[in-house]
C-alpha positions in Angstrom: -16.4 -9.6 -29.3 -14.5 -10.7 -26.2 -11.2 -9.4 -25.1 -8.8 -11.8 -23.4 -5.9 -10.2 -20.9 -3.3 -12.3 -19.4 -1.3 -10.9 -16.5 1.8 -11.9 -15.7 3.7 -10.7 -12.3 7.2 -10.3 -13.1 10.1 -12.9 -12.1 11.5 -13.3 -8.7 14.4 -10.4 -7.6 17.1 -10.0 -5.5 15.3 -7.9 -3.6 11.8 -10.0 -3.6 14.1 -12.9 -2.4 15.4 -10.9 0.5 11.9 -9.7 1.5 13.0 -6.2 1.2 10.6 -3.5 -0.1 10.1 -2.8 -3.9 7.6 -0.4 -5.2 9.6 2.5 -7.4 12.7 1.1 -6.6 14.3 -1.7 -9.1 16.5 -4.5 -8.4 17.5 -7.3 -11.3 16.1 -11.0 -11.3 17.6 -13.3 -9.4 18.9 -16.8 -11.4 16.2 -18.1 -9.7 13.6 -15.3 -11.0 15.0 -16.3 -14.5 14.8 -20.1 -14.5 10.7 -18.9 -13.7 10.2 -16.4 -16.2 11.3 -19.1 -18.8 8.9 -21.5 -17.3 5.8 -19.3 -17.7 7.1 -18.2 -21.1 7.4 -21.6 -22.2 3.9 -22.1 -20.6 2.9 -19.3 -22.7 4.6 -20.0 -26.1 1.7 -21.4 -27.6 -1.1 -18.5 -27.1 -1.5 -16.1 -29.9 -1.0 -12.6 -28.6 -2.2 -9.7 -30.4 0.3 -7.3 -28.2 1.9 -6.8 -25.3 2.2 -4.6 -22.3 4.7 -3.9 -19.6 5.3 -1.9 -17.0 8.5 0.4 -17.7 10.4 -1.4 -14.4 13.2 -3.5 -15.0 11.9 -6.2 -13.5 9.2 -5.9 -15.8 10.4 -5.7 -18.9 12.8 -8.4 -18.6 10.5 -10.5 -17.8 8.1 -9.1 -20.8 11.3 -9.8 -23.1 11.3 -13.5 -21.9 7.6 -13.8 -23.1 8.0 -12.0 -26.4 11.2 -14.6 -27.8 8.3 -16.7 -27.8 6.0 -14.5 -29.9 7.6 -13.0 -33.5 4.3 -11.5 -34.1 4.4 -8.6 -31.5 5.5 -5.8 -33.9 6.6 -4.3 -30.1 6.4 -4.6 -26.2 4.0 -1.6 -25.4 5.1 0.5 -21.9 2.8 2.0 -19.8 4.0 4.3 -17.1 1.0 3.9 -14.9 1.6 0.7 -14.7 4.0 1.1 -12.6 4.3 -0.4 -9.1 3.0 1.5 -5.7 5.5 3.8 -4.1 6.4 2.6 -0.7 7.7 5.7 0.1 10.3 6.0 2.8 10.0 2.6 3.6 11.4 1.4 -0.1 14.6 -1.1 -0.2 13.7 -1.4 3.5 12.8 -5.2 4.8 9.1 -5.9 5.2 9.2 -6.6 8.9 10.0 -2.5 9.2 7.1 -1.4 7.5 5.2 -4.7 9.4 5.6 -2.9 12.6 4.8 0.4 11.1 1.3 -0.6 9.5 0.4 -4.4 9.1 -0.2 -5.4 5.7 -3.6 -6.4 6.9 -4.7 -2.9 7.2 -2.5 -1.2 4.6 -3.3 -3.0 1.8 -7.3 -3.0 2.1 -6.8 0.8 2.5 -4.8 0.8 -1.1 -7.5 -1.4 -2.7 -10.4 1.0 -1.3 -8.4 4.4 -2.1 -8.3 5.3 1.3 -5.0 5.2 2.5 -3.1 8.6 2.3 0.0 6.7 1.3 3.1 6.3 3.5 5.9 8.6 3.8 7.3 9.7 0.8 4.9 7.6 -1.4 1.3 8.0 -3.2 -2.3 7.7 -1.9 -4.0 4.7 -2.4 -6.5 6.9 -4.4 -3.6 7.9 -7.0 -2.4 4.3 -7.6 -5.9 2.9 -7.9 -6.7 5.9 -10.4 -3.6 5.1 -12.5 -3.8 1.5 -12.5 -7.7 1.2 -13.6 -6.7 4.2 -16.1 -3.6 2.7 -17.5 -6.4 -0.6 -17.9 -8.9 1.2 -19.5 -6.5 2.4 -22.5 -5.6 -1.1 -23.2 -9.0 -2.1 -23.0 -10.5 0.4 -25.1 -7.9 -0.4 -27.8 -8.5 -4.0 -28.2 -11.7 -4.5 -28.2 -10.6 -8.2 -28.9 -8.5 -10.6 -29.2 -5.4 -11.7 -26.5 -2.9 -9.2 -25.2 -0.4 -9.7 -22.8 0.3 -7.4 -19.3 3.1 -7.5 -17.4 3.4 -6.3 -14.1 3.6 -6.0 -10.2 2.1 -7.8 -7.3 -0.1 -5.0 -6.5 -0.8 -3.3 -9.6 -2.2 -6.7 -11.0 -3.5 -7.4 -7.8 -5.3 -4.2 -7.6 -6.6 -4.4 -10.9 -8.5 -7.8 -10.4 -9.7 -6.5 -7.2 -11.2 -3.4 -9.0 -13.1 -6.2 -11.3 -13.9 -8.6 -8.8 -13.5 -8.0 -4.9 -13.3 -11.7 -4.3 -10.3 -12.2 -6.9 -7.9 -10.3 -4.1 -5.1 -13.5 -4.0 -1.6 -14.0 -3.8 0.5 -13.7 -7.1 3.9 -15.6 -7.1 6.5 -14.1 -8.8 6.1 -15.3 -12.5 2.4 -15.9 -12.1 -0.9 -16.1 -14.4 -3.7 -14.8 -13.6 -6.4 -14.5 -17.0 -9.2 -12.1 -17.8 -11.9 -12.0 -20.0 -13.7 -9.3 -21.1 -17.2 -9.2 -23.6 -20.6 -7.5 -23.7 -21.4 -8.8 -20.4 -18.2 -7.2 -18.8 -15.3 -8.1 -16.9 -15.0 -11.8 -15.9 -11.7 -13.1 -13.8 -10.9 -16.6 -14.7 -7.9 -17.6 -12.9 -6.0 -15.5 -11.0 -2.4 -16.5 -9.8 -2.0 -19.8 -11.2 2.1 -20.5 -9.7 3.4 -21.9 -12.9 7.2 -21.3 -11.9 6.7 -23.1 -8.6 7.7 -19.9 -6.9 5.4 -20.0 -4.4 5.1 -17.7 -0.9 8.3 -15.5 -1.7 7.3 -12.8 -1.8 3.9 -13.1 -1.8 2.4 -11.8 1.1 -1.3 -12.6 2.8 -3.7 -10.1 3.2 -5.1 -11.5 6.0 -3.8 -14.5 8.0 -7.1 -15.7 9.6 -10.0 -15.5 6.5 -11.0 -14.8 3.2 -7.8 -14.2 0.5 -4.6 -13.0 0.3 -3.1 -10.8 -1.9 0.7 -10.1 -2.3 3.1 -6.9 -2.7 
């Protein structure tokens, strides 16, 4: 039996466009963010999902919604709490360059990913938000044992995920993003992770690391 996940990072917002900090926080999708989300769901019309997941955000669901039109079989959109995206504390609806200068990206991020950072301000640890995300995983995993179901989600809550699986899958997701999953006997296998098919590009997608290896975004 194989199990076949595809992610989807939600649409482009007003707040993703003005590279201001979203985690808990919400903000609606821009006309641009839309135009995406159509594209990928119009990417996506033809694959036969067997359900679908969404974080409870906004952003997320909307974006779900957009996927679904495409899809009169899904009896329902499924939401899942803990997939929720990281709390950035204090420093939410705050522009990026603030948090920048209080703790690079290049150092906070690797310490969400590893469980070690103690979380900024007013958030959650990097050890909650991995334990949620790989939990809120492992339900939908050990419900579908196989067949094609559809997550939507945040930058790093997908991210995250795919860097539990596979430390050398931590990339960039653009807003309205694929990324696909495949899961068997053998285990967890990423296939593609990111592919831009709204054209969306850098906004909002932040590198890891500007001088090797991948990045990943927020």
């Amino acid at each position: 039996m194989t199990l076949t996940l595809t992610l989807v990072r939600h649409g482009q917002t007003h707040l993703n466009a003005r590279r201001m900090l979203q985690g808990r926080v919400d903000s609606p999708l821009t006309r641009t963010g839309l135009a995406g989300v159509r594209v990928t769901a119009q990417h996506l019309a033809g694959t036969g999902f067997d359900a679908a997941y969404s974080s409870p955000q906004g952003r997320a669901v909307a974006t779900a919604v957009e996927i679904c039109r495409h899809h009169p079989q899904l009896d329902r959109l499924r939401a899942d709490a803990d997939l929720r995206e990281f709390s950035f504390g204090v420093w939410e609806r705050k522009p990026e360059h603030e948090l920048e200068a209080f703790e690079p990206w290049s150092t906070l991020v690797p310490g969400i990913l590893a469980g070690t950072h103690p979380g900024l301000p007013g958030g959650e640890s990097g050890e909650a938000f991995m334990a949620r995300v790989v939990g809120a995983f492992d339900r939908i995993l050990a419900a579908h044992p196989d067949g094609h179901v559809l997550v939507v989600g945040h930058g790093l809550t997908l991210g995250a995920w795919l860097a539990h699986l596979d430390p050398s899958a931590v990339a960039a997701l653009p807003n309205a993003s694929v990324s696909t999953v495949t899961v068997d006997e053998d285990g967890a296998h990423v296939l593609e992770v990111g592919r831009d098919v709204a054209g969306h590009g850098s906004v909002a997608a932040r590198p890891l690391r500007a001088s090797a290896g991948a990045p990943v975004d927020a």
